[in-house]
C-alpha positions as CSV (number, residue, x, y, z in Angstrom):
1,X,123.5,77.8,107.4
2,X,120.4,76.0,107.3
3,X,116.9,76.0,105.7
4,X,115.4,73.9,103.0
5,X,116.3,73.8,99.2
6,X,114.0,75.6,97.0
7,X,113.2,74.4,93.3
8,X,111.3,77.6,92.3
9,X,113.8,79.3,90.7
10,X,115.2,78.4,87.4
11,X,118.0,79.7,85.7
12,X,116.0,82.0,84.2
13,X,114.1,83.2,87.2
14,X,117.6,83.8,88.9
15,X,119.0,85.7,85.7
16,X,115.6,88.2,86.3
17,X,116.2,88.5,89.8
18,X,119.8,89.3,89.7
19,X,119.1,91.6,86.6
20,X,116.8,93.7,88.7
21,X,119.4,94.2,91.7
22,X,121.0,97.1,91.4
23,X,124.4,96.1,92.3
24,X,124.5,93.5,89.4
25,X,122.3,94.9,86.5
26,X,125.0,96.1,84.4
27,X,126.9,92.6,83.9
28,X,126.0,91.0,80.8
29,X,123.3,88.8,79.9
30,X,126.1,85.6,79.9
31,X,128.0,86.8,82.7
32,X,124.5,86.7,84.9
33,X,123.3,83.8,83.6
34,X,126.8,82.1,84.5
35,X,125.9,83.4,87.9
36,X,122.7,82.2,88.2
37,X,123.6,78.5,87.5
38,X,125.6,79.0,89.8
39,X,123.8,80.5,92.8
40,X,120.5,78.5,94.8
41,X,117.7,79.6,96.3
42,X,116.6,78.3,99.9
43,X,113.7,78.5,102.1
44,X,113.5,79.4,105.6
45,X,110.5,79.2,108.2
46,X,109.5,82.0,110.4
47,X,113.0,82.8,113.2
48,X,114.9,80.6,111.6
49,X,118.9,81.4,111.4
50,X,119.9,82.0,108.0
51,X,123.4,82.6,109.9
52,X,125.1,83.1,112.5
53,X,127.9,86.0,113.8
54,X,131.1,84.2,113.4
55,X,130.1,81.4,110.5
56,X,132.9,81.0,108.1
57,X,130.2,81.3,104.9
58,X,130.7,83.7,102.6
59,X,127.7,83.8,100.4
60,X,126.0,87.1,98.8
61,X,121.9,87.0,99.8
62,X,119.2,88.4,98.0
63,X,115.8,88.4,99.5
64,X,113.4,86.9,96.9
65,X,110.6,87.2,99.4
66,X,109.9,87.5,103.3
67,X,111.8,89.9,105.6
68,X,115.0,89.5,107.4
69,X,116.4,90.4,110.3
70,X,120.2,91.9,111.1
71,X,121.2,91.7,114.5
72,X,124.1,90.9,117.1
73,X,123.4,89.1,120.8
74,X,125.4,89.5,123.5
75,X,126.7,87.2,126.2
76,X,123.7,88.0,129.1
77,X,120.9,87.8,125.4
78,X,120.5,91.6,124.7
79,X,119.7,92.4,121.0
80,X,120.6,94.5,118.8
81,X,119.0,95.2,116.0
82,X,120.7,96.3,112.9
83,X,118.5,96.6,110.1
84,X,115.3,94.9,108.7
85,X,115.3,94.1,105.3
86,X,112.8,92.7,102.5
87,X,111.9,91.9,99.0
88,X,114.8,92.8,96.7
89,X,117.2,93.5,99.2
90,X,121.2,92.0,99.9
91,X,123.0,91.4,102.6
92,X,125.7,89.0,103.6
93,X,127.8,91.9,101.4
94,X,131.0,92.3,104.3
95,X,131.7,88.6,104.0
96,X,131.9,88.8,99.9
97,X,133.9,91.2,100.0
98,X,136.2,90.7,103.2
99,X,136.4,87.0,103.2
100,X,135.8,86.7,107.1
101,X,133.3,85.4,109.3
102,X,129.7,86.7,109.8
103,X,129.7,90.3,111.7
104,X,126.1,89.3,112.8
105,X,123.4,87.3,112.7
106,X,120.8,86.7,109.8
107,X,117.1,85.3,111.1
108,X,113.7,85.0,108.4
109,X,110.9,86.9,110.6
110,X,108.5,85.3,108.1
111,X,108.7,82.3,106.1
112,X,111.2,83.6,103.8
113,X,113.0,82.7,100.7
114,X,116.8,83.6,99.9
115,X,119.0,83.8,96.4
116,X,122.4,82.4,97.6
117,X,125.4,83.6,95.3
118,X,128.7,81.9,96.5
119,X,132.0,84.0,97.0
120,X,134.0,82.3,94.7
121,X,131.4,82.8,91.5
122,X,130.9,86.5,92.7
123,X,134.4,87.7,93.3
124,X,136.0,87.0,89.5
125,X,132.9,89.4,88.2
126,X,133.9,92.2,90.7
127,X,137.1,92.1,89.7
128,X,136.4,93.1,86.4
129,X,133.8,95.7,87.5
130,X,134.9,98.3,89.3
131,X,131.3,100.1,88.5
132,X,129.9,97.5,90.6
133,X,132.9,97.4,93.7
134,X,131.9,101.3,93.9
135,X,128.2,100.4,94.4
136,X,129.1,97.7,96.8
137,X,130.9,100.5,98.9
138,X,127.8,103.0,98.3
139,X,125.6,100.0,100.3
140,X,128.5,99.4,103.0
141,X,128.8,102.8,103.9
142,X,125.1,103.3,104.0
143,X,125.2,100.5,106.5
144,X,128.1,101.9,108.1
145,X,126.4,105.8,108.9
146,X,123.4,103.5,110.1
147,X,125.8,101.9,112.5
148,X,127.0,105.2,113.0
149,X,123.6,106.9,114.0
150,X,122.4,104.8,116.2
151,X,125.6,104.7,118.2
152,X,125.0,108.6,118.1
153,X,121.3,108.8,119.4
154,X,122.9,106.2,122.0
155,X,124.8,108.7,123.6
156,X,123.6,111.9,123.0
157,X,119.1,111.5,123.1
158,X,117.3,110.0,125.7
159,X,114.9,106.9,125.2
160,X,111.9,109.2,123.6
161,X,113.9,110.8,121.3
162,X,115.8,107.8,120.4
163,X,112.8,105.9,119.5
164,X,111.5,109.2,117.2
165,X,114.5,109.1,115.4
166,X,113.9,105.7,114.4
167,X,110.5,106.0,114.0
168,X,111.7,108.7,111.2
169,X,114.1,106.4,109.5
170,X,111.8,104.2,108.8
171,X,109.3,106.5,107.7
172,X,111.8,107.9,105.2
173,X,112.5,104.4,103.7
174,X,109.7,102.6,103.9
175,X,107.1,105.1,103.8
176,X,104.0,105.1,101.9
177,X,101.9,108.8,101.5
178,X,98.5,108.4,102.9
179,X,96.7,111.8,103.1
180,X,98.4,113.8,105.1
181,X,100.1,110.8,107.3
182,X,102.7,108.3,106.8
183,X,102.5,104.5,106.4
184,X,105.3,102.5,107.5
185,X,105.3,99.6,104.7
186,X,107.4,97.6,107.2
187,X,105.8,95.2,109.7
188,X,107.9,95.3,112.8
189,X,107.6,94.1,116.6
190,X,107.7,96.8,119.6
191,X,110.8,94.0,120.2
192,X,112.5,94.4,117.0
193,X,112.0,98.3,117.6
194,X,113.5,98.2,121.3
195,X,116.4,96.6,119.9
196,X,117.0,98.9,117.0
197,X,117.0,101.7,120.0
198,X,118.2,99.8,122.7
199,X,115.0,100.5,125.0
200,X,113.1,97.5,126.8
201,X,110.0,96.6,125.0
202,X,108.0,98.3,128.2
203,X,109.4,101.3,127.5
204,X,108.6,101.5,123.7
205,X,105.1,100.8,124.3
206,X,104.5,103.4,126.7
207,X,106.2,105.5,124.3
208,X,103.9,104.9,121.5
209,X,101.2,104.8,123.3
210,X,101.8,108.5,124.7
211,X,102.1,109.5,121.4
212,X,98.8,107.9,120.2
213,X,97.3,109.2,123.0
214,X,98.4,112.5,121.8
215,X,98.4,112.3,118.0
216,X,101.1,112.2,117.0
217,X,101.2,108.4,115.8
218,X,98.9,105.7,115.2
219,X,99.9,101.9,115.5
220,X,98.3,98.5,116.0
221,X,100.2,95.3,116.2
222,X,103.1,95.2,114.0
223,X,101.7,98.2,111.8
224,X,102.6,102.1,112.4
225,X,101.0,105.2,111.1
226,X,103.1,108.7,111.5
227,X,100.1,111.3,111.8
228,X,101.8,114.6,113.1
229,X,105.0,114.2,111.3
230,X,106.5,118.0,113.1
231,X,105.6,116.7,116.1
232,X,107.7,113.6,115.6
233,X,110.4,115.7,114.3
234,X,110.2,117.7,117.4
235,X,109.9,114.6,119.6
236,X,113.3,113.8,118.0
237,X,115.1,116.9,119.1
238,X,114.2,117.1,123.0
């Protein structure tokens, strides 16, 4: 792993930040305060590798601030995009829990800082709390019917509704009610996208620009608008 130490955090800062999480807020106040003299926060610059697939680290993130992407390269450099994660988020969680390598690769889209728990200061914790092993299981098997979905829309929709479906994911997480559209509190890359879909980044911009053309979406650099949500959802059925 690489990136730069960060001093920003004090214990006390690290107690509040994994107090918030909502896989650790019921340990007590000593057991996360043991924890968070324990665990260090680092900095990392805009594409910079947090990890790598097949690194032997076993660490437990949590995203103070910036965004992250998850993502797996293959042999010839095709992408695949994961997830894209932010503020308050974890990941790293399969290692923790597992003990094995990295399943994927970790890279700060932004100048990003990370909360680093190590294994061996989590695990005795988790042991004790079964409350918090269920949780853990509630967030892999989210990840798991993401996995799932996209693998689905892979085989069974075209590009166009492909890209829909996605567009509606995110709308459903990370959107923000403006009138009678949809923000997308996420700022992502038409790359980012065509590897969440596995479309060339041609193709999703001639995508969304058909359906700006017609309506049905509004988007300008990394920022997207749903305006016809229906026709979206109708987009994602053909």
């Amino acid at each position: 792993m690489t990136g730069a130490s960060s001093n920003a955090s004090t214990v006390q800062e690290k107690t509040r930040l994994l107090r918030n999480h909502f896989l650790l807020h019921r340990l007590s106040q000593s057991d996360l305060e043991r924890i968070a003299a324990a665990a260090t926060c680092a900095r990392f610059r805009g594409n910079e590798k947090i990890f790598r697939r097949g690194e032997n680290e076993t660490d437990l993130m949590i995203i103070v601030g910036g965004r992250v992407k998850l993502s797996a390269t293959s042999t010839d450099g095709q992408e695949l995009v994961a997830n894209i994660v932010e503020h308050g988020h974890v990941f790293g969680e399969i290692a923790v829990i597992d003990g094995k390598p990295r399943s994927y690769d970790a890279t700060a889209l932004e100048e990003s800082e990370v909360l680093i728990v190590k294994r061996q200061d989590l695990i005795p914790f988790l042991q004790q709390r079964p409350d918090i092993c269920l949780r853990f299981m509630a967030t892999l098997c989210e990840r798991l019917r993401r996995s799932e979905a996209l693998i689905q829309d892979a085989v069974f929709f075209n590009a166009g509704p492909r890209l829909a479906r996605q567009l509606l994911r995110l709308a459903e997480t990370y959107g923000r009610r403006d009138g009678d559209a949809i923000c997308i509190d996420l700022a992502i890359s038409q790359s980012d996208l065509a590897g969440m879909v596995g479309m060339t980044r041609e193709s999703i911009n001639k995508q969304l620009c058909n359906w700006r053309r017609a309506g049905v979406i509004w988007f300008k650099g990394k920022n997207y608008k749903v305006l016809k949500l229906d026709a979206l959802r109708n987009a994602a059925k053909a």
